[in-house]
C-alpha positions in Angstrom: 0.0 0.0 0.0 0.8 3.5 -0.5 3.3 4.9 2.4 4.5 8.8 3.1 8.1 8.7 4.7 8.9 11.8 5.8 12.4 13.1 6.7 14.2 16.8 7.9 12.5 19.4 10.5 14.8 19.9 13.9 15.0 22.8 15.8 16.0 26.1 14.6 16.5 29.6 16.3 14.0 32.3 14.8 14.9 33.8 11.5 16.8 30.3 10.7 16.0 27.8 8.1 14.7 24.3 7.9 14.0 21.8 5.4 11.4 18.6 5.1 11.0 15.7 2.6 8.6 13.4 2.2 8.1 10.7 -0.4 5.9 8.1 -1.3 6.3 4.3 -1.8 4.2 1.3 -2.6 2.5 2.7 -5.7 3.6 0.1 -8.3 3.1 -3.2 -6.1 -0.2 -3.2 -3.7 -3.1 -5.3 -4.1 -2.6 -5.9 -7.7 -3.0 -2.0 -8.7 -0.5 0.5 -9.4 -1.7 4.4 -7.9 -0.8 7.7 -9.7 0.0 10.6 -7.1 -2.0 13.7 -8.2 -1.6 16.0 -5.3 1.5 16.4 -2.8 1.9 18.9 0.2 2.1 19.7 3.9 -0.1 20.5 6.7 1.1 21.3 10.5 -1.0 21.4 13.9 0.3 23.0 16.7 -0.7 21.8 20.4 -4.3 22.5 21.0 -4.9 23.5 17.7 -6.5 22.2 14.6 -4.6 20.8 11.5 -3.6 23.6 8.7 -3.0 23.4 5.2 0.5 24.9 4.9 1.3 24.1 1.0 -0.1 21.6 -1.1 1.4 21.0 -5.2 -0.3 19.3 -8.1 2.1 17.2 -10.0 1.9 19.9 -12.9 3.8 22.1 -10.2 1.2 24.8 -9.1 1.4 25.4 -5.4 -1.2 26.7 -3.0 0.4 28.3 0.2 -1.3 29.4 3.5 -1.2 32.9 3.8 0.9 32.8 6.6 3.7 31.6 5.1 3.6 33.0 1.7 6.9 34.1 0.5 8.9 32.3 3.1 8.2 28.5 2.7 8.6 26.6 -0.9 7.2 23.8 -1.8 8.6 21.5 -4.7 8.0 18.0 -6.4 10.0 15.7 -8.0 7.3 13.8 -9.9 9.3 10.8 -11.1 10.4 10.1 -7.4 6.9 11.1 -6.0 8.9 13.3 -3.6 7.3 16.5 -2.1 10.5 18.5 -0.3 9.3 21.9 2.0 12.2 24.5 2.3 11.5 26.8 5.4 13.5 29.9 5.6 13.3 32.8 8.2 11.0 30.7 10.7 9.2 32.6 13.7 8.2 30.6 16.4 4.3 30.5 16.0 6.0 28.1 13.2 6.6 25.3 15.8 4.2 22.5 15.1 3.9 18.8 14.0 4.5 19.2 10.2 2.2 15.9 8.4 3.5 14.8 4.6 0.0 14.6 2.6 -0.8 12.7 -0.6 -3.6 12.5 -3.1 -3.9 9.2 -5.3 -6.3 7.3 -7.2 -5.5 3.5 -8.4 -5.8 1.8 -11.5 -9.5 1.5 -10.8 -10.6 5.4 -9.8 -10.6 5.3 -6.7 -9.0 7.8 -4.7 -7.3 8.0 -1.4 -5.5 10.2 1.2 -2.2 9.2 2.4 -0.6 11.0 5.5 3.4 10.8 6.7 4.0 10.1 10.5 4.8 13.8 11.0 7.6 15.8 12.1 8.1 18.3 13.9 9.4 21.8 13.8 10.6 23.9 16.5 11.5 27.3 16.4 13.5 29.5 19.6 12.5 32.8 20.3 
């Protein structure tokens, strides 16, 4: 079945940068379908909070960005590798959160699916 392995995040003083990766296995091999990976991105929930959308990309390379980090995260795919990478640069600490890898498939068949990574988290020093 389809997997999200994500990789990257740390802690990072305020104004620093980090960097996440995430990519997605299983899509040639499980249950006798292969799945096609439309949409790739990233959400984050902080404690007490609810889950975000932070950026999510099609696989033709159009991004959609929460407003609140427009123009300082960047979101990227590498559609061959089904890899979705998050480059974070001049982090404030209302950054810190649990960062969640996110997928969009359908199989063979048309059905689609959501796929979430194990999260990761982000912390960022005041």
């Amino acid at each position: 079945q389809v997997r999200l392995v994500q990789s990257g995040g740390g802690l990072v003083e305020a104004g620093g940068s980090l960097s996440l990766s995430c990519a997605a296995s299983g899509t040639e091999y499980y249950a006798g379908t292969g799945y096609t990976i439309h949409s790739m991105g990233w959400y984050r929930q902080a404690p007490g909070e609810q889950r975000e959308l932070v950026a999510v990309t099609t696989r033709f390379g159009v991004t959609n960005y929460a407003d609140s980090v427009k123009g300082r995260f960047t979101a990227s795919r590498d559609v061959v590798r089904n890899t979705v990478y998050l480059q974070m640069d001049s982090l404030k600490p209302e950054d810190t959160a649990h960062y969640y890898c996110y997928a969009e498939s359908t199989n063979d068949y048309g059905s689609r699916y959501n796929h979430w990574g194990q999260g990761t988290q982000v912390t960022v020093s005041s």
